[in-house]
VOBA-1610 file (N, C-alpha, C; in pm, whole numbers, padded with zeros to 5 digits, always signed):
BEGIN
Unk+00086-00119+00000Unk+00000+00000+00000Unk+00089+00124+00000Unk+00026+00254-00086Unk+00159+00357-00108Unk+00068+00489-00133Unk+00087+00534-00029Unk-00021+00654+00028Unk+00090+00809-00005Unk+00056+00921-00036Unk+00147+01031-00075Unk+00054+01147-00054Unk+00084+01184+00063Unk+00009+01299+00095Unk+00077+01432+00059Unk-00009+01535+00005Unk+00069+01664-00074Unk-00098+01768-00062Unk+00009+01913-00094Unk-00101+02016-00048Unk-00065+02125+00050Unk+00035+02063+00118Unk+00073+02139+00220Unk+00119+02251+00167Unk+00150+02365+00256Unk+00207+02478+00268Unk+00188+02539+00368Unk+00198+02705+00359Unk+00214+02853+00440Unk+00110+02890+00442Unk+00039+02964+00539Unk-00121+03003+00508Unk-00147+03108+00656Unk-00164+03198+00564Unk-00184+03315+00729Unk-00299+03263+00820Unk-00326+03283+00927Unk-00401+03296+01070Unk-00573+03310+00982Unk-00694+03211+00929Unk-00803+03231+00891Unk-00807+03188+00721Unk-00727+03146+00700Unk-00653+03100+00519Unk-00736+02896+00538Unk-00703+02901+00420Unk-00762+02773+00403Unk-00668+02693+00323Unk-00659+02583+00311Unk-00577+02473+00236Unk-00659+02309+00187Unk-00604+02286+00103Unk-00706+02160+00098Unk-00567+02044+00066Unk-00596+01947+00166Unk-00468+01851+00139Unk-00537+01720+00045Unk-00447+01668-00005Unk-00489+01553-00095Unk-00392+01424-00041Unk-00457+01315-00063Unk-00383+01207-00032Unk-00418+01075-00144Unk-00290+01050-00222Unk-00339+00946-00325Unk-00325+00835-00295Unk-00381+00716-00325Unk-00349+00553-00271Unk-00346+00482-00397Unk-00289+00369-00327Unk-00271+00236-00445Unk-00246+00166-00386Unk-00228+00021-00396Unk-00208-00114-00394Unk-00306-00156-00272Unk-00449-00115-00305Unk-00509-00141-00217Unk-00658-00165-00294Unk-00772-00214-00279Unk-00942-00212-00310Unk-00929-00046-00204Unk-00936+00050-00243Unk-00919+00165-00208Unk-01097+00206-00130Unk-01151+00174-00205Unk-01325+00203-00156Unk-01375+00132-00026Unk-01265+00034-00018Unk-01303-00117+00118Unk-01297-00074+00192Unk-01174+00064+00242Unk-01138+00086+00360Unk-01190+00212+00426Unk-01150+00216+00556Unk-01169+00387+00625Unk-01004+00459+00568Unk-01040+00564+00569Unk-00904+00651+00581Unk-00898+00764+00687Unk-00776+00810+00717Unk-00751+00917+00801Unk-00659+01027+00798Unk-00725+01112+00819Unk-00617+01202+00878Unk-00547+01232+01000Unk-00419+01249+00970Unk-00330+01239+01140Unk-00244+01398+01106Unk-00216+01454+01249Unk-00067+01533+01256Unk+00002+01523+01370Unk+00128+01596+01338Unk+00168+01592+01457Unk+00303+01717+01469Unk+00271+01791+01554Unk+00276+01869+01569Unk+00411+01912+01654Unk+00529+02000+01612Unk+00676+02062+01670Unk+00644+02009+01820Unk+00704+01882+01885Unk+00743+01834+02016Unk+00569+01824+02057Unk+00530+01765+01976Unk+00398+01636+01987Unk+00407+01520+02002Unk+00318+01475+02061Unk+00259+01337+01993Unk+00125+01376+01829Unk+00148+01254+01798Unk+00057+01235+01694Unk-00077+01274+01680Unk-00170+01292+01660Unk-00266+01336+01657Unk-00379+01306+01565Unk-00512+01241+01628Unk-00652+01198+01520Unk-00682+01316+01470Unk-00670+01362+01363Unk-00790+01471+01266Unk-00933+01439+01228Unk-00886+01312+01144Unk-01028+01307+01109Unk-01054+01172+01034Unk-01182+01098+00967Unk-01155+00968+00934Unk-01317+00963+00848Unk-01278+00859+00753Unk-01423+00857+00679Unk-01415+00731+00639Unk-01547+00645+00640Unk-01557+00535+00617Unk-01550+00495+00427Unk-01529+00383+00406Unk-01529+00367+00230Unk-01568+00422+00161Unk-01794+00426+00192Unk-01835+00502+00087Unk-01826+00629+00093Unk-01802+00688+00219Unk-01786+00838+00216Unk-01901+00912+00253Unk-01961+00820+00297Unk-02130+00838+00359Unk-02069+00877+00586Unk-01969+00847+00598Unk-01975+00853+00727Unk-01849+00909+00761Unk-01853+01007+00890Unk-01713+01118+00857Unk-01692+01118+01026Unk-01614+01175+01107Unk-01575+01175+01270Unk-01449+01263+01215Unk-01478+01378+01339Unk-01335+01472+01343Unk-01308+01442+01492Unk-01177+01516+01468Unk-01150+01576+01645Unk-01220+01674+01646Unk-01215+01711+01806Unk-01309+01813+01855Unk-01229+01956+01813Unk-01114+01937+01835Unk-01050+02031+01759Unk-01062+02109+01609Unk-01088+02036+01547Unk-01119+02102+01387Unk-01240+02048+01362Unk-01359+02026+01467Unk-01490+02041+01437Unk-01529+02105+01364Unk-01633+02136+01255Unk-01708+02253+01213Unk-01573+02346+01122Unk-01451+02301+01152Unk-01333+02365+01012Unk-01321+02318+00934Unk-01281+02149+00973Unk-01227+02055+00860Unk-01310+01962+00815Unk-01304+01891+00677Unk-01383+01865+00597Unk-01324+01717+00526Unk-01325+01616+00562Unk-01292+01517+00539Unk-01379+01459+00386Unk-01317+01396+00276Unk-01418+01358+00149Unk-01352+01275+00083Unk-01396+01204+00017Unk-01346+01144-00059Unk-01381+01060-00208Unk-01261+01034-00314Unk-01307+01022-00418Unk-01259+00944-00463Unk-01347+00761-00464Unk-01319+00638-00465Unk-01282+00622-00619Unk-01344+00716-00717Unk-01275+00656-00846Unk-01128+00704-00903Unk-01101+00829-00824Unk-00952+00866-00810Unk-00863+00827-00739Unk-00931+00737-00649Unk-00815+00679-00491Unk-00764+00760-00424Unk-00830+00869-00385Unk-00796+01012-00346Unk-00877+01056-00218Unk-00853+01081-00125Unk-00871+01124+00031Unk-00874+01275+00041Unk-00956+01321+00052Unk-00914+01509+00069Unk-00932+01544+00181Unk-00865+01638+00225Unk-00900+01725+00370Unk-00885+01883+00339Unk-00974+01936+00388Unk-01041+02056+00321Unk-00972+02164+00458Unk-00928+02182+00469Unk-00961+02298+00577Unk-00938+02406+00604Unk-01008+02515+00655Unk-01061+02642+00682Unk-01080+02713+00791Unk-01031+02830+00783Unk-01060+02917+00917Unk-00911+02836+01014Unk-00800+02808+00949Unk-00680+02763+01000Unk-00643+02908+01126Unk-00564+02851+01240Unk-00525+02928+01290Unk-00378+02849+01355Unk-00311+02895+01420Unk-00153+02874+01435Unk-00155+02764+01493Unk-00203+02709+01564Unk-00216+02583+01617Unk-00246+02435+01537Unk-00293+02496+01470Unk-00310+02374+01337Unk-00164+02336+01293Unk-00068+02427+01269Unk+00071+02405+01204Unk+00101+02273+01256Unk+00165+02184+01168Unk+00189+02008+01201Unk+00235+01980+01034Unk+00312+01821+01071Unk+00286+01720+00973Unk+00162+01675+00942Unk+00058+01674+00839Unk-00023+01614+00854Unk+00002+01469+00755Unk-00055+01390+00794Unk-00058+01238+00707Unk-00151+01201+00695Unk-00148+01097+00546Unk-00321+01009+00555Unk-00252+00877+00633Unk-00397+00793+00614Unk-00351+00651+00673Unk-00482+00543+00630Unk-00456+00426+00579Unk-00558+00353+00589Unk-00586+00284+00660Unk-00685+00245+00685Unk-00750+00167+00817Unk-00739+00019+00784Unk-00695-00094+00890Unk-00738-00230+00875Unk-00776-00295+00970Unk-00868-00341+00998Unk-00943-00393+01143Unk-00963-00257+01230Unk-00990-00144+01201Unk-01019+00011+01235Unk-00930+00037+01345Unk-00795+00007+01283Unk-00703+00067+01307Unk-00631+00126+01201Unk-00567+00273+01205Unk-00489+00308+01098Unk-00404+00217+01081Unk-00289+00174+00993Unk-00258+00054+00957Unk-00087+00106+00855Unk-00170+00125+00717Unk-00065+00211+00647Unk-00043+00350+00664Unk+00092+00403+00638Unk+00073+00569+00640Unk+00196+00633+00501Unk+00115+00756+00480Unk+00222+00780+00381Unk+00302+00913+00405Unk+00386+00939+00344Unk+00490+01047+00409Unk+00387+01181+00426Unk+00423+01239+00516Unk+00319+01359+00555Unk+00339+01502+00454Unk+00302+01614+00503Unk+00288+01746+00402Unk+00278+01862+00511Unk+00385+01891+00487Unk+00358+01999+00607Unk+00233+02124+00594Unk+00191+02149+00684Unk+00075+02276+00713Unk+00157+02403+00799Unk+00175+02524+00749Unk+00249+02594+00887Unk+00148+02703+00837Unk+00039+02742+00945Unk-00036+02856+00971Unk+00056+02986+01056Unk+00110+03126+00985Unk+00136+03233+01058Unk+00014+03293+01106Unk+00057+03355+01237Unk-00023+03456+01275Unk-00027+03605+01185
//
């Protein structure tokens, strides 16, 4: 499985970004996917996660009502949408696929750095 998350960048304090995450060597539609970060002298961190068809979505409480989890089973493509960024968001973010609903695979992350 070979996950490549990209999108990242610089984005002032209320800016928006939309990250993408592509997959392969997988039935891509079977699984959940996720978003993770982790953040300058963190631990890791749940963002967000959506089941196969894309009918069922769970954030952290943290980017409730910002971030926007979707996805697009005939591209093998995972998106994370998010908005109204503020400095605390800044992290690695990564996708990951789920197996027995646990994240499982992960692919190299994309950095996010929100200025004030």
């Amino acid at each position: 499985v070979q996950l490549q998350a990209f999108g990242g960048g610089l984005v002032q304090a209320g800016g928006s970004l939309r990250l993408s995450c592509a997959a392969s060597g997988r039935t891509f539609s079977s699984y959940q996917m996720g978003w993770f970060r982790r953040a300058p002298g963190k631990e890791r961190e749940f963002v967000a996660r959506i089941n196969g068809s894309g009918s069922s979505t769970y954030y952290a409480d943290s980017v409730k009502g910002r971030f926007t989890v979707s996805r697009d089973n005939a591209k093998n493509t995972v998106y994370l949408q998010m908005n109204s960024l503020k400095p605390e968001d800044t992290a690695v973010y990564s996708c990951a696929s789920y197996r027995d609903y646990q994240p499982a695979y992960w692919g190299q992350g994309t950095q996010v750095t929100v200025s004030s």
